[in-house]
C-alpha positions as CSV (number, residue, x, y, z in Angstrom):
1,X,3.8,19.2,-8.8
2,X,4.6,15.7,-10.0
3,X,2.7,12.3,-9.0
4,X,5.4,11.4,-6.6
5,X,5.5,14.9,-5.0
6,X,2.1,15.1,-4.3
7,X,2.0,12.1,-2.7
8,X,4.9,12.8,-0.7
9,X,3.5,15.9,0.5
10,X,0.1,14.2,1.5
11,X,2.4,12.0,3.5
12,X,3.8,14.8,5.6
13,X,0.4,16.2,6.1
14,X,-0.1,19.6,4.2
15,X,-2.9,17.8,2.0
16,X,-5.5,15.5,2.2
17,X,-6.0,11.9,1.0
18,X,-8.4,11.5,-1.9
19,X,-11.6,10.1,-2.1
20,X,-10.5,7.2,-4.3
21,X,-7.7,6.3,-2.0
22,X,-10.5,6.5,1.2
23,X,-12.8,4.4,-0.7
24,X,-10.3,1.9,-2.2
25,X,-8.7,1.8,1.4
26,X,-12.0,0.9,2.9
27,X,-12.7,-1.7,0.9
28,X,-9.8,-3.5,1.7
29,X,-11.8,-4.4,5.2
30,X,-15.3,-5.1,3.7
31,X,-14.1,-8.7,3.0
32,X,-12.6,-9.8,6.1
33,X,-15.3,-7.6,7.8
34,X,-17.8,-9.6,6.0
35,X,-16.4,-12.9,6.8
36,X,-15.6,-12.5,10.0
37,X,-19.2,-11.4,10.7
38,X,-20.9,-14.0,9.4
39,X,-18.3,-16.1,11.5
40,X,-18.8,-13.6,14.9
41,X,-22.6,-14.5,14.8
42,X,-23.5,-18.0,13.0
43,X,-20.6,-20.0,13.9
44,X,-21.1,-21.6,16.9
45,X,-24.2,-21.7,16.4
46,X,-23.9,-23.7,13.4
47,X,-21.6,-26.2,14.8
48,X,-24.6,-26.7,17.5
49,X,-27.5,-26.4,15.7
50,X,-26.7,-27.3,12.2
51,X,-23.6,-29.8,12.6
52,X,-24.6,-31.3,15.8
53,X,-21.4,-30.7,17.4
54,X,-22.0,-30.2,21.8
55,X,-21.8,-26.9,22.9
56,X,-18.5,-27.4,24.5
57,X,-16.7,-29.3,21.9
58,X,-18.2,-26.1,19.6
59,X,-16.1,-23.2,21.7
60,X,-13.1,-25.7,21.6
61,X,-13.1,-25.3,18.1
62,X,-13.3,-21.4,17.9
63,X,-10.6,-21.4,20.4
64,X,-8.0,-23.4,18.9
65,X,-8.3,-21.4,15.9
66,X,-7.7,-18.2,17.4
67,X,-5.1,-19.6,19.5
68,X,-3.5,-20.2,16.0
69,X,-5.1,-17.4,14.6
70,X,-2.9,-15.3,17.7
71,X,0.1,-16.8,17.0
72,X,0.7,-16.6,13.2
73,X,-0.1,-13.3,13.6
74,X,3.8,-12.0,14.4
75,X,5.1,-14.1,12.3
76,X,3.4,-12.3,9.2
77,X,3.7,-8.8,10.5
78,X,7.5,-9.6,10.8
79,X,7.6,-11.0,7.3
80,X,5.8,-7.8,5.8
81,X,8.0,-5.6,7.5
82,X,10.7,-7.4,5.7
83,X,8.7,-7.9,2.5
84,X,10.7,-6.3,-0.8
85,X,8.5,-6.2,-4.4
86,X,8.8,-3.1,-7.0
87,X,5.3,-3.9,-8.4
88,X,3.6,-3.7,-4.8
89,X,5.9,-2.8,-2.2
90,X,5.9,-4.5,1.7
91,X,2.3,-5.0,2.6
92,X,0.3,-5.4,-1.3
93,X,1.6,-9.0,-2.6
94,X,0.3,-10.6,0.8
95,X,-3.0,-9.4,-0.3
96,X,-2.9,-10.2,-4.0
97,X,-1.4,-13.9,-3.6
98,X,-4.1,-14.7,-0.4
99,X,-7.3,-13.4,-1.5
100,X,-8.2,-16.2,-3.5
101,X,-7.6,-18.8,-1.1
102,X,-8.9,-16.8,1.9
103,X,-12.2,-17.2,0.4
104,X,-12.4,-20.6,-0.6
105,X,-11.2,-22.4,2.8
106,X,-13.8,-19.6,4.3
107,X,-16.2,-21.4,2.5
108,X,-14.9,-25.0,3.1
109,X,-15.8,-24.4,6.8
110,X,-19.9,-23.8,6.4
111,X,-20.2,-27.4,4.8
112,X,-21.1,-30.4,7.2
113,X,-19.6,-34.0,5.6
114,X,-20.6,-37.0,7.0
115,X,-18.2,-39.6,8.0
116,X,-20.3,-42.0,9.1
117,X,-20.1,-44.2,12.0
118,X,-20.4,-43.3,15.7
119,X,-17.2,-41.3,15.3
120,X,-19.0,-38.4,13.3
121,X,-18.6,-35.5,16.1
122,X,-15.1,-36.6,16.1
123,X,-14.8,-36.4,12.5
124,X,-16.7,-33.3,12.4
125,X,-14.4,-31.8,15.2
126,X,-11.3,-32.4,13.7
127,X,-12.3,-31.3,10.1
128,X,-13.4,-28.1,11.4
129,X,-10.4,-27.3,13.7
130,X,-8.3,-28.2,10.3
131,X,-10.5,-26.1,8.1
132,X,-10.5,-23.2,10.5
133,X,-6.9,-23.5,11.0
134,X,-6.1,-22.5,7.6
135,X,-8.6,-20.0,7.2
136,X,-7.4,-18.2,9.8
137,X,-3.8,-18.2,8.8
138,X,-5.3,-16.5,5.3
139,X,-7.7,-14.1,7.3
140,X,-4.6,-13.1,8.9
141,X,-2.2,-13.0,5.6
142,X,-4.8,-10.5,3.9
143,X,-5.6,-8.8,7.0
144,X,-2.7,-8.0,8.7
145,X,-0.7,-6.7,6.3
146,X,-3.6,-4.2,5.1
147,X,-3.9,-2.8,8.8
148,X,-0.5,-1.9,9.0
149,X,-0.8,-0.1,5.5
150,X,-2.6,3.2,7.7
151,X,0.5,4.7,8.7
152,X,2.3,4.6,5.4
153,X,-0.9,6.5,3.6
154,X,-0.8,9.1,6.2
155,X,0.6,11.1,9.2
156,X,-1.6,13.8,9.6
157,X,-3.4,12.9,13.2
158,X,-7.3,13.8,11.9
159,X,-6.7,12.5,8.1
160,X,-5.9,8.9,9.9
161,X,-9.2,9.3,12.2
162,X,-10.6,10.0,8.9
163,X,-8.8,7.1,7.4
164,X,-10.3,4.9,9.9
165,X,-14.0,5.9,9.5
166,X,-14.0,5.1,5.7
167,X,-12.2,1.8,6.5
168,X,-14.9,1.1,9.5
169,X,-17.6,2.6,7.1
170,X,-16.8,-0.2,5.0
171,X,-16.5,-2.9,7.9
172,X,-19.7,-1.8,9.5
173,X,-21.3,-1.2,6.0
174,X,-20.3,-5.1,5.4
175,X,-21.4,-6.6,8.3
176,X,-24.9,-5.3,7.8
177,X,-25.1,-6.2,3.7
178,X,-23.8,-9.5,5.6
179,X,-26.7,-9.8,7.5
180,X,-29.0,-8.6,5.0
181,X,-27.8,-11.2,2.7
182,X,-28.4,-13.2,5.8
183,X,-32.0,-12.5,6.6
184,X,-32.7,-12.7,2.9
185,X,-31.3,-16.3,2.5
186,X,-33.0,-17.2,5.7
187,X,-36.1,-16.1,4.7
188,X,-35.9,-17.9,1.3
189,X,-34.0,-21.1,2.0
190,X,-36.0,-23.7,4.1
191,X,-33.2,-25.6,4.8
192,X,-30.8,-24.8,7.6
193,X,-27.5,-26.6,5.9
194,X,-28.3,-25.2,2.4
195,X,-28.9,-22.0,4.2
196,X,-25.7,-21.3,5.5
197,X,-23.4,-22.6,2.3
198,X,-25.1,-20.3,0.1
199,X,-24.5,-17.3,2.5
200,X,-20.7,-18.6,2.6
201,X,-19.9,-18.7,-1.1
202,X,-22.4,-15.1,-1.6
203,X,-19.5,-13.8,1.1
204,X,-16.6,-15.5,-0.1
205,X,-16.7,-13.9,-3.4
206,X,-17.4,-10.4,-2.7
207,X,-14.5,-10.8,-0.1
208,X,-12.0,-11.5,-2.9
209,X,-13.5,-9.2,-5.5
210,X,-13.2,-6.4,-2.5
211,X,-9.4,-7.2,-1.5
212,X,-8.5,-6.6,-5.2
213,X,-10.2,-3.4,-5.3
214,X,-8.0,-2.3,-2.1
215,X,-5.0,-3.6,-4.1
216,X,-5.5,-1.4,-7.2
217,X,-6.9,1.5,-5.3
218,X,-3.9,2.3,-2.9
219,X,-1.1,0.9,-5.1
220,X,0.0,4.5,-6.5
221,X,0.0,5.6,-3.0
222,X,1.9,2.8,-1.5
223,X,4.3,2.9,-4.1
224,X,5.4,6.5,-3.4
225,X,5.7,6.0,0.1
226,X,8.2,3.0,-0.3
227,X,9.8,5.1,-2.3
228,X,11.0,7.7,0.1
229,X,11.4,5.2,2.4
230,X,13.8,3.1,0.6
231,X,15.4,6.7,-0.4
232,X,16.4,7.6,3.4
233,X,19.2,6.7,5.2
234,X,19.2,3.0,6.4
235,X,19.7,2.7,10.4
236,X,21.5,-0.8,12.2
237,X,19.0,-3.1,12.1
238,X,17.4,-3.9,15.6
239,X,17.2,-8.3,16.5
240,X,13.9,-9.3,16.6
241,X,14.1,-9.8,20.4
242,X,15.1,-6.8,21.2
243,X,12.2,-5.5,18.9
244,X,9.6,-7.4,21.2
245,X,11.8,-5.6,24.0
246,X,11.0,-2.3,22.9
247,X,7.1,-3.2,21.7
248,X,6.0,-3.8,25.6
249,X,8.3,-1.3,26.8
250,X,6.2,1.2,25.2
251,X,3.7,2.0,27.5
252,X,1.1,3.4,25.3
253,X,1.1,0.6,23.4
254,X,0.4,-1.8,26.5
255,X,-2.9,0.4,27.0
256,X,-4.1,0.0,23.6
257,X,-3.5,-3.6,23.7
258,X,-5.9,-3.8,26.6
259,X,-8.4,-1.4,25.4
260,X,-8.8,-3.0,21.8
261,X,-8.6,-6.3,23.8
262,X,-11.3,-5.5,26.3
263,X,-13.4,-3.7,23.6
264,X,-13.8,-6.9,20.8
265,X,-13.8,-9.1,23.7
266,X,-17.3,-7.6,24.9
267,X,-18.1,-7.3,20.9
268,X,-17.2,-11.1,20.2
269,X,-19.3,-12.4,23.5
270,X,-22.0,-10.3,22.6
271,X,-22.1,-11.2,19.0
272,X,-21.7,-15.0,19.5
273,X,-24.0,-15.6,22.0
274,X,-26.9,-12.8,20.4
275,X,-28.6,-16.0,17.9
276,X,-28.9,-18.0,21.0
277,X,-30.9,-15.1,23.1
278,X,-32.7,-14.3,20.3
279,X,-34.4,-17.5,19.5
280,X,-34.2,-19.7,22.3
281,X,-34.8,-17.0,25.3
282,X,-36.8,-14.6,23.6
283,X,-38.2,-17.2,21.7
284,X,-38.3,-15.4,18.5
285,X,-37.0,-17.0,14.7
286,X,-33.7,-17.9,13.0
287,X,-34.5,-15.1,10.8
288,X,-35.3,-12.6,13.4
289,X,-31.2,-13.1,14.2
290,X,-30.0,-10.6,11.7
291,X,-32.7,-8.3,11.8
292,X,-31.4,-7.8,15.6
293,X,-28.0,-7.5,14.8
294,X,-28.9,-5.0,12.3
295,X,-30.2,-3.1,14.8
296,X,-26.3,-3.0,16.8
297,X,-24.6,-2.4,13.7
298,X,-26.5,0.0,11.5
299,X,-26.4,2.4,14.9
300,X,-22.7,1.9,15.3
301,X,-22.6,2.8,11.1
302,X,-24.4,6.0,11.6
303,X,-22.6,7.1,14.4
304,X,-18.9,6.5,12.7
305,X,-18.7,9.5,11.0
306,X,-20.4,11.3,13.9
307,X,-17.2,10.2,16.5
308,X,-15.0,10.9,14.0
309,X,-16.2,14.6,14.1
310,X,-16.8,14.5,17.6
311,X,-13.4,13.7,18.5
312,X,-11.6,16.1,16.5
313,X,-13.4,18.9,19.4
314,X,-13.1,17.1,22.5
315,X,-10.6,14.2,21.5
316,X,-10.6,10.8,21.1
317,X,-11.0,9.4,25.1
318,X,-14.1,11.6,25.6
319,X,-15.8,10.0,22.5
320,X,-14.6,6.3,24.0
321,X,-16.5,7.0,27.5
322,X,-19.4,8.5,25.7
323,X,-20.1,5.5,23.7
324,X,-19.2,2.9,26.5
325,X,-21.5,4.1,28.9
326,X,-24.1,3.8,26.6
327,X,-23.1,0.2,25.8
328,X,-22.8,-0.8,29.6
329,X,-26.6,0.3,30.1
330,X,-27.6,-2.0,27.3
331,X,-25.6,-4.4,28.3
332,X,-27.1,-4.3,31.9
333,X,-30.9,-3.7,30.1
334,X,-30.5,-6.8,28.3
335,X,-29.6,-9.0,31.3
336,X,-33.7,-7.8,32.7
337,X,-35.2,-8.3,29.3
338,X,-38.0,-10.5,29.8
339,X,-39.5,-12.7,26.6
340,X,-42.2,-10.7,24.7
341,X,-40.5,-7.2,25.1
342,X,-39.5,-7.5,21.7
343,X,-40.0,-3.4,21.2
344,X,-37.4,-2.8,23.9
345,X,-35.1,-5.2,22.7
346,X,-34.8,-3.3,19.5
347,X,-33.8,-0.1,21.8
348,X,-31.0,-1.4,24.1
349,X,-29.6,-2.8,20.5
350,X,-29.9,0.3,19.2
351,X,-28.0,1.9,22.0
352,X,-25.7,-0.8,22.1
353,X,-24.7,0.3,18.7
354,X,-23.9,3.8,20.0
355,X,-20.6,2.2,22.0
356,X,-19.9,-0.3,19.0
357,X,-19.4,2.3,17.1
358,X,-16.6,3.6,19.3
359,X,-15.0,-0.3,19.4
360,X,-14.3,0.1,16.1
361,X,-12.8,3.9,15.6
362,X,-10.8,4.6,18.7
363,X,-8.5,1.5,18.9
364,X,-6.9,1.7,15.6
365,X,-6.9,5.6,15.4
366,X,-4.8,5.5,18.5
367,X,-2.2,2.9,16.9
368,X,-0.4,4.6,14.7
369,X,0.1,7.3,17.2
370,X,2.3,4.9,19.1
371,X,3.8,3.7,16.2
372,X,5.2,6.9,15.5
373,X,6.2,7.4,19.3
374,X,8.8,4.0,19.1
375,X,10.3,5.3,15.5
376,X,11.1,8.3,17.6
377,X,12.6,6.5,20.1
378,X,14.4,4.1,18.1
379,X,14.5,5.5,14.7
380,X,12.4,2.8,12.8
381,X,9.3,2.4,11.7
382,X,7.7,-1.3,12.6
383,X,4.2,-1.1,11.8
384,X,4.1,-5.2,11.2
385,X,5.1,-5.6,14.5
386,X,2.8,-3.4,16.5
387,X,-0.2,-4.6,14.5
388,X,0.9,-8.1,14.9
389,X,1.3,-8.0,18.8
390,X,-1.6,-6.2,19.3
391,X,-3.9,-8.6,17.5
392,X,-2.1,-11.3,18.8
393,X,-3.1,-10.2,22.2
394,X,-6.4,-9.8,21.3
395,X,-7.2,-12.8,19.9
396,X,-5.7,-14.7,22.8
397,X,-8.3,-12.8,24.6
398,X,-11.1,-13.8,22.6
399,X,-9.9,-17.5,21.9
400,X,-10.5,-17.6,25.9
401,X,-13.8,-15.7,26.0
402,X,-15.5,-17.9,22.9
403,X,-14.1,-21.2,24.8
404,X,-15.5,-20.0,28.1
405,X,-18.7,-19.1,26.3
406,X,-19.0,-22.6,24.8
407,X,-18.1,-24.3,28.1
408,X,-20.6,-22.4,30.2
409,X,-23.5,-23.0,27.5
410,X,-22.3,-27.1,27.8
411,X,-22.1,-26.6,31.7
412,X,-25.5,-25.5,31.7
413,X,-26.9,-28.0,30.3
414,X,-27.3,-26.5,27.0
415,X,-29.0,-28.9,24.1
416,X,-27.2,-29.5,20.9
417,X,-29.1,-30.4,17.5
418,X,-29.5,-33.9,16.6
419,X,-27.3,-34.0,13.3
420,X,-29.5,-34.3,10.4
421,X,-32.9,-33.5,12.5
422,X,-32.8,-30.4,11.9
423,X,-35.3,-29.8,15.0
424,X,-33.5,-27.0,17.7
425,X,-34.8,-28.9,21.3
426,X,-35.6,-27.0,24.7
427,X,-33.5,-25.5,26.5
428,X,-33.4,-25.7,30.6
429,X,-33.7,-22.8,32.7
430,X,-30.2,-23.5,33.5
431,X,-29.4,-23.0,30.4
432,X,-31.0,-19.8,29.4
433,X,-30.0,-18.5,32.4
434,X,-26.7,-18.6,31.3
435,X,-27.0,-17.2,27.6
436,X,-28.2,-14.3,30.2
437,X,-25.6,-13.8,31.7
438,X,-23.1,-14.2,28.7
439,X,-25.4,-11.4,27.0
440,X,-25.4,-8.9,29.8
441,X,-23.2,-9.2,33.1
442,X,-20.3,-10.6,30.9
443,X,-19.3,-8.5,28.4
444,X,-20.1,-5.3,30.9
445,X,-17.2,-6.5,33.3
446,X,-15.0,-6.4,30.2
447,X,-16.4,-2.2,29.1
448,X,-15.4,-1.8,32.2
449,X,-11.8,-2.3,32.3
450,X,-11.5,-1.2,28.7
451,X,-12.8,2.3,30.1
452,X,-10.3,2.2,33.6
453,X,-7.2,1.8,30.6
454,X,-8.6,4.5,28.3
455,X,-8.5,7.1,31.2
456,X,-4.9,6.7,32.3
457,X,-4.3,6.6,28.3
458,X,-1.8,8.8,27.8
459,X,-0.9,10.0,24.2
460,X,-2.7,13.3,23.6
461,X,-3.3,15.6,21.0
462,X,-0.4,17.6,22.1
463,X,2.1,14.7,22.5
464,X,1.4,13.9,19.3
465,X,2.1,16.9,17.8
466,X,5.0,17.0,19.8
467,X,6.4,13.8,18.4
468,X,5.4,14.4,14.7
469,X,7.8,17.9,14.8
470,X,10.5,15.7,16.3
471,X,10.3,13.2,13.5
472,X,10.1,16.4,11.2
473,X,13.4,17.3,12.5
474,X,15.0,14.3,12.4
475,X,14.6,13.8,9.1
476,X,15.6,16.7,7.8
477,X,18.7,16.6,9.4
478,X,19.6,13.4,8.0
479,X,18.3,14.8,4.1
480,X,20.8,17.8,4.8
């Protein structure tokens, strides 16, 4: 068997992906996994603490660029969808003309320049919503596009839950090296500032070193899937209005869409509002931050592969509620933590971790299930799209959650860093009560819901299957 057959066969199902296609598949999230960690947990807290910038004015900017963030996001699935190159196929060229600048305007938004003047915050605010701006729109040209690449490397239902835990292996696996790196730097740089652009440049770099690796490891594979693609019989083109028709007619879609929403939305809270409960409630160190966070997302590493088994016995739902619940009594646990319990603290992050875990495997395992449910129904396949949508959603979703967390901190009374002092103040009561509140009663309203959608989700095993022979069919009786 040839090169091309083989991977045409793997395709259909009747073998397995390679290691080398896992690994270099992975990869291809360890830079924006990296990145976006960093950003998750430092961010805002380094436009208050570092930069100076109020609380509020802080979640303004981390909305806005999500907001744009949101809405680039169609626009670039579209265009991949439509994307034509020999040399890489649809999705590859987005990823091997944007890694470069990806990480350098990442960088470009952990620097603080001084404008002088009483107008610094302003100058400061609008530099950062510029800055941010564009390195979202990258994030989202090198992310995108390698998201939708996991239902063109397989269709086999297990081999892309598979697919899923090497590429969360890798985005797990680099948001604790992140905060390693973190702690480390921490620990050996004094100087808050200095502390954060060497972490941004360390991250930047292995980002773009990581995208290439993707690139080179799944180009053979990509290639042979364009193609057959290319090879079959081309069907009327659908207008792109009646393409977002069909997208939110498709019921299962709409649940994922509000479970992956609900799920980061508790994640992205949690995560950006952890550095503040850390230090100024529990009254522990900037470098006890990561150390914490390890905690959350060395569990949720661990227990990948162990969900991914789990749900090939009793499915993929079952594994969801499992790991929730445990998330919702950490969640709750956390709310009650009183300063000095710093040994429980370690405990309910621990068991946080357990329905982390399950954030990051079910959502996107259940995707391309529903991808392959609209080419049945419509007789195209429109990954972009569906990718693009559903993050677009989601980040919507978010933009709101970081701007409320920003507003509430402000609204409380919350003190920002004198710029240049480099001396974090104290906080009211007011104000810790509300990083409380954000850590615990918040983000448990949101597992909630996410857990009501997952139970009325309703592509199962069986359908699945059920769709997959139908597609089978189809095709053959257009090859005959």
């Amino acid at each position: 068997m040839n090169d091309s057959e083989s991977d045409y066969s793997v395709r259909k199902g009747s073998e397995k992906l390679s290691l080398s296609t896992k690994l270099a598949y992975g990869a291809g999230d360890l830079g924006p996994a990296i990145t976006a960690n960093i950003s998750i947990f430092f961010l805002l807290v380094f436009f208050t603490n570092v930069a100076g910038i109020p609380a509020g004015m802080a979640g303004s900017i981390l909305m806005i660029g999500k907001i744009w963030d949101a809405i680039n996001d169609p626009f670039v699935g579209y265009l991949t969808d439509k994307t034509k190159s020999q040399r890489w196929g649809r999705r590859l060229p987005w990823l091997v003309y944007g890694a470069i600048p990806f990480g350098i305007f990442f960088f470009l938004q952990w620097i603080v320049p001084r404008f002088g003047g009483d107008n610094n915050v302003w100058g400061l605010f609008w530099y950062y919503v510029v800055i941010g701006m564009i390195s979202q729109a990258f994030y989202t040209i090198v992310n995108l596009p390698y998201t939708a690449m996991t239902p063109e490397l397989t269709q086999d239902y297990d081999e892309r839950t598979s697919l899923n835990s090497f590429r969360f292996t890798f985005s797990i696996g680099g948001s604790i090296f992140s905060l390693i790196l973190a702690r480390i730097i921490f620990g050996a740089i004094p100087e808050r500032q200095q502390q954060y652009v060497v972490l941004a440049a360390v991250c930047g770099i292995i980002s773009i070193l990581s995208l290439y690796w993707c690139v080179f490891g799944t180009r053979k594979r990509v290639l042979a899937f364009e193609r057959e693609r290319t090879q079959t019989k081309e069907v009327v083109e659908i207008p792109i209005k009646e393409q977002l028709k069909i997208v939110f007619s498709n019921i299962p879609f709409l649940f994922v869409i509000g479970i992956y929403l609900f799920s980061w939305l508790a994640v992205q809270i949690t995560a950006s509002i952890i550095p503040y409960f850390v230090v100024n409630y529990m009254g522990l160190k900037d470098s006890d931050v990561p150390t914490v966070m390890i905690g959350v997302q060395g569990t949720a590493l661990l227990m990948l592969f162990v969900w991914s088994a789990l749900s090939k016995r009793v499915g993929k739902k079952i594994v969801y509620f499992m790991g929730m619940v445990l998330w919702i009594l950490a969640a709750a646990g956390l709310y009650f933590l009183k300063p000095g319990q710093i040994g429980l603290m370690y405990v309910l992050a621990v068991m946080a971790g357990f329905g982390v875990s399950t954030a990051y495997l079910v959502p996107w395992s259940m995707i391309p299930d529903v991808i392959e449910l609209d080419e049945l129904q419509t007789g195209q396949r429109r990954e972009g799209i569906f990718y693009g949508f559903m993050v677009l959603l989601q980040k919507f979703g978010l933009a709101l959650g970081l701007f409320i967390v920003g507003l509430a901190l402000e609204a409380s009374g919350f003190k920002e860093v004198t710029a240049g002092s480099g001396v974090l103040p104290v906080q009211p009561e007011s104000a810790l009560q509300a990083i409380r509140i954000t850590v615990g009663p918040l983000p448990l309203v949101s597992l909630i819901l996410g857990l009501v959608l997952t139970y009325f989700y309703p592509i199962t095993r069986e359908m699945h299957a059920e769709i997959l022979l139908k597609l089978k069919q189809r095709q053959e009786g257009q090859s005959s």
